[in-house]
N, C-alpha and C positions, 0 to 999 in steps of 0.2 A: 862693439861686436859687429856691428851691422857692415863696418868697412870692410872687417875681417871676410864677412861673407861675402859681400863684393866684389874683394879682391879674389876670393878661391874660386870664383864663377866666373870672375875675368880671366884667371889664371886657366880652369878647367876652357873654357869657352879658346881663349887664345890654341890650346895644344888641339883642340879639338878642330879648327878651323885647318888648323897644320898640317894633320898628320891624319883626323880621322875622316872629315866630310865627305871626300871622295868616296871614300870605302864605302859611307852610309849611303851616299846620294846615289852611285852603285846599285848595291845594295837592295834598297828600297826602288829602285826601278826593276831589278829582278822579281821582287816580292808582287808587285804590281802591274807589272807589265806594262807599264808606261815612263818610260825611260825618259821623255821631254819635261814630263809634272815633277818628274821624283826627286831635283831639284828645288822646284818651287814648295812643293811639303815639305823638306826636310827643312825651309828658309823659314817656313810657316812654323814649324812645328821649334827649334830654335829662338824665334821669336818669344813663341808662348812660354818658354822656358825661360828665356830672361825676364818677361814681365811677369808672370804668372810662376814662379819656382814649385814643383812640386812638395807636400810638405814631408815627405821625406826624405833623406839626403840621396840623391842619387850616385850610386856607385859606377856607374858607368853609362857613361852620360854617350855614347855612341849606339849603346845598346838602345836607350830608351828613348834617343831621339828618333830612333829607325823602329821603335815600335809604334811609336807616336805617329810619326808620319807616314808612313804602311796605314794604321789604320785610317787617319784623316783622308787619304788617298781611295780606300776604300769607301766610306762613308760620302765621297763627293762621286762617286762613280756610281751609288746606290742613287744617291741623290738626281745628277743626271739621267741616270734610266729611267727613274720613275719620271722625270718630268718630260722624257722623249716618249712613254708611254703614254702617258696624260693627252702631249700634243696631239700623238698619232691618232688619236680618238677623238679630239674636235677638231684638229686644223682640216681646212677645205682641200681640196686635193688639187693641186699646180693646175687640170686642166679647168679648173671650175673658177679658178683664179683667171685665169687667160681667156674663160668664157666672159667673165664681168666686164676685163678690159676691154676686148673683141668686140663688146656692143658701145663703146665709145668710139666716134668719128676720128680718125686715123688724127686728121690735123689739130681736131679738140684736145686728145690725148698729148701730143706734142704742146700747144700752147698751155696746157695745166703744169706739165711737168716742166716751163719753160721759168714758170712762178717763182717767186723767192719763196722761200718755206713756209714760215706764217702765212702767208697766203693761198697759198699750195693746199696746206691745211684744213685752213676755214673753208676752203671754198670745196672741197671734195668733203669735208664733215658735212658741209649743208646742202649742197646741192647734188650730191653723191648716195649719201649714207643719212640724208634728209633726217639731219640734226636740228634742233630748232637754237637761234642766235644763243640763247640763257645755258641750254645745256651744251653747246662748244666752249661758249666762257666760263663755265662753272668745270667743265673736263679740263681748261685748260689754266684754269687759274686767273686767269685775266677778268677785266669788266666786258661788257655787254656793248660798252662804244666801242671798244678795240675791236670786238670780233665784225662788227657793223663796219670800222672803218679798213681794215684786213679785209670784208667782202665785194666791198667798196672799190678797193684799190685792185683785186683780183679783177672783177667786170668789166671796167677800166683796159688793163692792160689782156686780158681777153679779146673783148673787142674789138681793140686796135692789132692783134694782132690776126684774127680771122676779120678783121676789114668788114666789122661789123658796127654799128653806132649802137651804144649804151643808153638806152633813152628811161631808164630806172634812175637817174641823177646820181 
């Protein structure tokens, strides 16, 4: 029996890829107002239909792929808002951003950002945002020599590039 239903879901799934997806994907960009996503739902929403079957039989599987993904569509756009609410209310505001970096020396700035990333890294977690070694390696998942030898190699190549001698070994 299990083939049986396999097959009329392949079968449904086949005509529906044919003849209806457009319409839905359509459709559900009408419904939503976001005509670029309403593709990706309806792929999403498709998906869950194959792994996940509803357990009733569905009679028109264009209908309820486009209710499905209408709402999933809805639900991520709820989602989003509230997490652009959220940020609006703690993120620092661009100029307070560009105040922090404005009090780093023009060529310091250049020489951090000049870092491979690991280093880059550590070295604005600890000397920056005066992180102590244990909780950059504990934020970052690594041991406590790694971040020592990452701060190591930053000062190093710091140095040498503000034409300064690292005399911290």
């Amino acid at each position: 029996m299990s083939a049986a239903v396999g097959e009329r879901v392949q079968v449904n799934l086949d005509e529906f890829v044919a003849h209806e997806y457009p319409k839905v994907v359509a459709a559900v960009g009408l419904i939503t107002g976001d005509r670029q996503g309403a593709a990706d739902v309806v792929q999403d929403a498709l998906v869950g239909y194959l792994s996940s079957p509803p357990r009733n039989e569905v009679t028109n599987l264009a209908a309820w792929i486009t209710v499905v993904a209408s709402n999933r569509s809805r639900d991520h756009r709820r989602r989003s808002g509230a997490e652009q609410r959220a940020y609006g209310k703690i993120a620092p505001s661009t100029e307070s951003i560009d105040d922090e970096l404005g009090m780093l020396d023009v060529d310091l700035r250049a020489a951090i950002m000049s870092l491979p990333v690991a280093q880059r890294q550590v070295c604005v977690l600890h000397y920056l945002v005066d992180q102590s070694v244990e909780t950059i390696a504990e934020g970052l998942g690594v041991s406590t020599g790694t971040v020592k030898t990452q701060l190591f190699r930053a000062r190093k190549a710091l140095a040498a590039k503000l034409g300064k001698g690292d005399d911290r070994g």
